[in-house]
C-alpha positions in Angstrom: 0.0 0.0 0.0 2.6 2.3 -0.7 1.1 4.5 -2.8 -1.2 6.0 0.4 2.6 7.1 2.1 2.0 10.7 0.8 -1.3 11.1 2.9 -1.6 8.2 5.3 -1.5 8.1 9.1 1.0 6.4 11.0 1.0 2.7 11.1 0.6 0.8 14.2 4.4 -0.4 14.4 5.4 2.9 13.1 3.8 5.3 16.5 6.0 3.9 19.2 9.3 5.5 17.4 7.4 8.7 16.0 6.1 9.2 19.8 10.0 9.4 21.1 10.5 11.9 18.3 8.3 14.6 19.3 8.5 13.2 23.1 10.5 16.1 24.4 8.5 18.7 21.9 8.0 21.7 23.5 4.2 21.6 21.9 3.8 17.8 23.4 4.6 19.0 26.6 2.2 21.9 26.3 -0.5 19.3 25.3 0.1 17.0 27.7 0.7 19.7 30.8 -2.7 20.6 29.3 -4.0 16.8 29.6 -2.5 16.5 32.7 -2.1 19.8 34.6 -1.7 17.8 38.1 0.6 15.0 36.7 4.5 15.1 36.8 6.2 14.7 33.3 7.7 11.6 34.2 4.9 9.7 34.8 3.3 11.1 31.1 6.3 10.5 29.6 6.9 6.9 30.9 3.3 6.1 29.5 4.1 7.9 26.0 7.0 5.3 25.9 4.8 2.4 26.3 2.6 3.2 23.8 2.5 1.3 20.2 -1.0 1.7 18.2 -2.8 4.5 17.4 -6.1 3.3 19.7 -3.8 3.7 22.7 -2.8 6.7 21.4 -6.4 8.5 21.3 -7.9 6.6 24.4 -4.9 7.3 26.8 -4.5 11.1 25.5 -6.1 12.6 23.0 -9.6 11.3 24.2 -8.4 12.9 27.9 -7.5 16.1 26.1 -10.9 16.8 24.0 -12.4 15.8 28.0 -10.3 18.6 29.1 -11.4 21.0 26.6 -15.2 20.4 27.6 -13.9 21.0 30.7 -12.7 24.1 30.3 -14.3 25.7 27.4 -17.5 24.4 27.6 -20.9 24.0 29.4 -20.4 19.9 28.3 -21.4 17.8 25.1 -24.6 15.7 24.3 -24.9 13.6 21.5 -28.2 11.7 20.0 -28.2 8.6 17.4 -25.4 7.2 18.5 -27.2 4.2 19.7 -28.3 3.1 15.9 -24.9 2.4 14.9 -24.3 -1.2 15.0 -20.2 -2.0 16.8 -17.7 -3.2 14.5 -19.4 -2.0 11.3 -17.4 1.0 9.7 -19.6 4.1 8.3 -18.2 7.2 6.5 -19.1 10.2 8.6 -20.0 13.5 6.3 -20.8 16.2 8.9 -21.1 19.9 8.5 -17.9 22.2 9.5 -17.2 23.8 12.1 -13.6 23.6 13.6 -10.9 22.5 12.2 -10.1 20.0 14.9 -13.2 19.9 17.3 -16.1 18.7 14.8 -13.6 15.1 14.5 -12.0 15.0 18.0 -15.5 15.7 19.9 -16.9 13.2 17.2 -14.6 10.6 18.1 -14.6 10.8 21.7 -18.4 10.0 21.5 -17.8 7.1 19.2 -15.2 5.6 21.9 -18.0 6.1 24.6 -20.4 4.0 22.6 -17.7 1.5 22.1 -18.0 2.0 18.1 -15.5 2.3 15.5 -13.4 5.7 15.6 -12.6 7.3 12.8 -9.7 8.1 9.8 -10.0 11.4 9.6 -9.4 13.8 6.2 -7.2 17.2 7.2 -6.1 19.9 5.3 -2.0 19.9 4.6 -2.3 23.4 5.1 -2.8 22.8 8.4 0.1 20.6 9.0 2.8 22.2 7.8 4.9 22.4 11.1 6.7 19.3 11.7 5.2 18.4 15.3 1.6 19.0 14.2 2.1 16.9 10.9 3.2 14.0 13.7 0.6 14.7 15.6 -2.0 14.4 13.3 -0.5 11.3 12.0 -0.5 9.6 15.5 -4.0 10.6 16.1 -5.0 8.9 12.6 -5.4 11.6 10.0 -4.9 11.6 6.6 -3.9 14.3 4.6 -6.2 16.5 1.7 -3.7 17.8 -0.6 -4.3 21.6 -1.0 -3.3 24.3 -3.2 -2.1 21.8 -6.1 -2.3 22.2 -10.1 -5.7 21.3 -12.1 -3.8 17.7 -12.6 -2.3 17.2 -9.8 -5.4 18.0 -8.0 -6.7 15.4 -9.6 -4.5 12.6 -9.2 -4.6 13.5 -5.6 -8.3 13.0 -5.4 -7.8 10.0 -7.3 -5.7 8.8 -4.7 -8.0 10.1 -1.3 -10.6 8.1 -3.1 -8.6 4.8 -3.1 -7.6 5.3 0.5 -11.1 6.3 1.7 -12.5 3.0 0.5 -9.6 0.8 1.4 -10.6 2.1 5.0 -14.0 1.6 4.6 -14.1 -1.6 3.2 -11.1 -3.4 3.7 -9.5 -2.3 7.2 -13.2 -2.0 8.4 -12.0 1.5 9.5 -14.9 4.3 10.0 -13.8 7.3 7.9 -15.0 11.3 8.7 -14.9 13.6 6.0 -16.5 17.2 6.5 -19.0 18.1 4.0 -17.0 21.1 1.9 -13.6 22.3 1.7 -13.3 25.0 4.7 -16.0 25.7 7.3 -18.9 27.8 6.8 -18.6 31.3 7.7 -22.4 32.3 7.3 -23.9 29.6 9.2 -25.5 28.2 5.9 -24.8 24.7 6.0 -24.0 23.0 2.1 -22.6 19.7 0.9 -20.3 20.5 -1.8 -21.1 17.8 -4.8 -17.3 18.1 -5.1 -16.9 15.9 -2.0 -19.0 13.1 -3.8 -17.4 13.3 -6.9 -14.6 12.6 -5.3 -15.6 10.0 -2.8 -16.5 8.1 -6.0 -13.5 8.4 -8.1 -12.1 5.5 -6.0 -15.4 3.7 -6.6 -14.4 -0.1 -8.9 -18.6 0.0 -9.0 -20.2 0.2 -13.0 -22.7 1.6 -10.7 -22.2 5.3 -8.5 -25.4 4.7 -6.3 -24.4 1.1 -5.3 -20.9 2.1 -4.1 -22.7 4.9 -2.2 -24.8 2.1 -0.2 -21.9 -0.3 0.1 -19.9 2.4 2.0 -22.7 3.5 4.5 -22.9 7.2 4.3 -23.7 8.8 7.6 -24.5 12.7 7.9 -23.7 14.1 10.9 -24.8 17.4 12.3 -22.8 19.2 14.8 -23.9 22.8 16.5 -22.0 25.0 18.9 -23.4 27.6 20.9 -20.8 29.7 20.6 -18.5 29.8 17.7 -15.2 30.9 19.1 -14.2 31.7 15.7 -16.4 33.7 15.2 -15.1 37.3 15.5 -12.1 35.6 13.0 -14.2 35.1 9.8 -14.9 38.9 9.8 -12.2 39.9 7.6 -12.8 37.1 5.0 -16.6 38.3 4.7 -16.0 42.0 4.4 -13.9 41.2 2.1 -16.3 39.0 0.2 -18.7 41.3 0.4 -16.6 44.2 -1.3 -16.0 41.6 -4.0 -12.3 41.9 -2.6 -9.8 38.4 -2.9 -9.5 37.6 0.7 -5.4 36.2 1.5 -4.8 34.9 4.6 -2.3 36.0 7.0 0.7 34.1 8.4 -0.3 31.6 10.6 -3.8 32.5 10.6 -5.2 28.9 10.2 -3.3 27.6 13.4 -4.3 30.7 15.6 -8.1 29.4 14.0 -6.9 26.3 15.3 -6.0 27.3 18.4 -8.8 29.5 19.1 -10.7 27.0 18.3 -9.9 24.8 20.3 -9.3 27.0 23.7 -12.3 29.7 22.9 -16.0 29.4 25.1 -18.2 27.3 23.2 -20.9 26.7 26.2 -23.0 24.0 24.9 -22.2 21.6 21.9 -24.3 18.8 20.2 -23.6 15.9 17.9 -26.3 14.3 16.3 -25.7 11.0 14.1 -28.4 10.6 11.4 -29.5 7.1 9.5 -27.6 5.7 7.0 -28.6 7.1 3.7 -29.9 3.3 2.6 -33.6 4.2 1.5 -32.4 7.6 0.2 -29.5 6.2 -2.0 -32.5 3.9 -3.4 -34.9 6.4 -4.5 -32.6 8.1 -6.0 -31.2 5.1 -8.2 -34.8 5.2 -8.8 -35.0 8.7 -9.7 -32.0 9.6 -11.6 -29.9 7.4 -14.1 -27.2 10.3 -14.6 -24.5 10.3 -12.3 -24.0 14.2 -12.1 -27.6 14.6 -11.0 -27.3 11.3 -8.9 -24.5 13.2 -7.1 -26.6 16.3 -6.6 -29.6 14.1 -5.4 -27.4 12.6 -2.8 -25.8 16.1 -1.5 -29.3 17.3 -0.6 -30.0 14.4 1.1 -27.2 14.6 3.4 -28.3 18.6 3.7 -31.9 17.4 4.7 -30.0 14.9 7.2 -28.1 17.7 8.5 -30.1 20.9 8.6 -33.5 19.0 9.8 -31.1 17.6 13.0 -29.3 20.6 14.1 -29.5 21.4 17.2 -30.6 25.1 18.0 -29.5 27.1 20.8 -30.9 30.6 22.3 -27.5 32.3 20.7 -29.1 30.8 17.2 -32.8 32.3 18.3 -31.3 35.9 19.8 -29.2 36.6 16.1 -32.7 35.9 14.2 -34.0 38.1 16.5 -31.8 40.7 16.1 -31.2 40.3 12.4 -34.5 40.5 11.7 -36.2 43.0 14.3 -38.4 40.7 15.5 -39.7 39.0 19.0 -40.7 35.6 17.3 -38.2 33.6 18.9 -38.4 35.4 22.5 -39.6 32.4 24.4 -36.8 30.4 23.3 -34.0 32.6 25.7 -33.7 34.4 28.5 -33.3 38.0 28.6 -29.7 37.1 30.8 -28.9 35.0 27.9 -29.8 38.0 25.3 -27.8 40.7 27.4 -24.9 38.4 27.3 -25.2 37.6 23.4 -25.3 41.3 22.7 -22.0 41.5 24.9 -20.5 39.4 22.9 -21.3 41.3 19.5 -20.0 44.5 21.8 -16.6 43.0 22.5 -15.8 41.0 19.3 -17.0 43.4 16.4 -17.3 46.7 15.4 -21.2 47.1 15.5 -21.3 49.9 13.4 -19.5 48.3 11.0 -22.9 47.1 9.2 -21.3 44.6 7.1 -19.9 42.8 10.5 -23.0 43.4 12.1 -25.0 41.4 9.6 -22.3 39.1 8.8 -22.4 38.1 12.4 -25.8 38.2 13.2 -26.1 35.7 10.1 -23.6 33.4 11.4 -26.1 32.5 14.0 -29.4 32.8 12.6 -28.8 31.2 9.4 -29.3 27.9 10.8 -32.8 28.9 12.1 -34.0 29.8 9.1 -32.5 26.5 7.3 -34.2 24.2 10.3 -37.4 25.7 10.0 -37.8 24.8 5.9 -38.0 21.2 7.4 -39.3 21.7 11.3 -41.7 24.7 12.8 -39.2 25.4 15.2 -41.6 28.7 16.7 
């Protein structure tokens, strides 16, 4: 399997001597003096050395970090549909995107506690350009999406993700997550890219798209944070969208995302599971016999999936609110919780800035108005 060494995890007999690499890593102590804060280094260390698969890996650390940032960040996580996924049985996860690192770690902490398969997870390269991160992700099973690459190379690369999706899926019996579009949303307006399919079939050795779809048990997942903690940080990209302006990124901006991400108050946060798109992969075989608008068909079903389960919060009912003048929402928050919403516009934008103004606002009331095409949620 040598031709997945460009964007595959560590194996199992490879973690024990990347571990002692990045051991004495500034940033592993950081993590782990995070993990740990009442634990001597020795006795974290000494563990680290006696670890040799990936599973030990994320249940002896990373699943006692992603505890730690609930802890600390956090008013706690639920979860719902969990208990309709069968153990041992692999599923490809397509969620909507919201952190970089959260929407997978929280999702695979709740997939340990239901004693189900965890995931291989697809990251950007982009993100791993330092030399401990790129380890760390490796060690905690992600595999890489090759950014920024020519029109052909792009393509061989998808190519390639394709292969190793499905090898994953259907030969390792490993559970795969793979967010539903390149980048998170910034307005709150939550779309499956049919470029994700496209590519999710390029792999496919099926004379027929919609029976690979089946065969690798789709899965959307919907996952809602109260508070975005990047949410102040997609400003700049959408006044710059809005002036019809090309938005660049700054040095290091996606790893202070990343960071602030994973550090910034999110009070409450929900993962919801759906079905596996079985019946809905059938009526579309039904429906359509061209694979373009199969593709389509099956991006709006995972939307449905999605938008129908997300899980609403008063922050989500307060924006609406706001945005749109109106009290029709009032019963679902407190005025405490509205005082403390507004604060938060206060502190993080400039309010008389109109295009942050709406531009945040939107952020959180978009998914109100997506919900309630499916669900009255007055």
């Amino acid at each position: 399997m040598q031709r997945f060494d460009a964007i595959r995890p560590f194996y199992d007999a490879e973690i024990n001597e990347a571990i002692q690499k990045v051991m004495h890593h500034p940033m592993m102590k950081a993590l782990m003096n995070f993990t740990f804060p009442d634990v001597d280094d020795a006795i974290w260390k000494e563990q680290l050395k006696k670890t040799h698969s990936i599973r030990d890996f994320q249940s002896n650390f990373i699943y006692q970090s992603v505890q730690q940032v609930l802890k600390r960040s956090s008013d706690g996580l639920t979860t719902s549909g969990f208990e309709k996924l069968h153990k041992n049985t692999s599923y490809l996860f397509i969620s909507n995107h919201r952190d970089i690192i959260l929407d997978t770690s929280l999702l695979n902490a709740s997939l340990f506690d239901h004693g189900l398969v965890m995931t291989a997870s697809a990251i950007g390269d982009n993100l791993v350009k330092k030399a401990f991160l790129s380890a760390l992700a490796k060690l905690n099973r992600n595999f890489l999406v090759q950014r920024g690459l020519p029109p052909r190379e792009m393509l061989q690369s998808s190519k390639l993700m394709s292969e190793y999706i499905g090898q994953l899926l259907l030969r390792e019996n490993r559970s795969v997550w793979i967010a539903h579009r390149e980048g998170r949303t910034k307005d709150g307006n939550d779309a499956t890219h049919p470029g994700v399919l496209k590519m999710l079939a390029m792999g496919s050795e099926e004379t027929n798209l919609t029976d690979y779809f089946k065969k690798i048990k789709i899965v959307p997942v919907s996952i809602s944070y109260e508070y975005d903690p990047t949410d102040a940080l997609k400003m700049p990209q959408l006044k710059a969208e809005a002036n019809n302006e090309t938005y660049i990124k700054e040095k290091n901006e996606d790893f202070m995302t990343l960071l602030s991400g994973i550090m910034g108050q999110k009070k409450h946060i929900h993962i919801h599971v759906g079905d596996v798109l079985d019946h809905e992969i059938d009526q579309i075989a039904n429906q359509f016999d061209n694979s373009n608008k199969q593709i389509q068909a099956l991006a709006t079903a995972i939307d449905d999936s999605i938008l129908s389960s997300y899980k609403l919060w008063p922050t989500n009912y307060i924006a609406y609110d706001l945005l749109y003048k109106t009290q029709m929402y009032k019963s679902h928050y407190t005025e405490n919780e509205k005082s403390l919403f507004e604060r938060r516009l206060e502190m993080r934008i400039n309010e008389d800035n109109p295009i942050e103004l709406e531009g945040f606002l939107k952020m959180y009331a978009n998914p109100v108005v997506n919900k309630s095409k499916y669900i009255n949620v007055v």
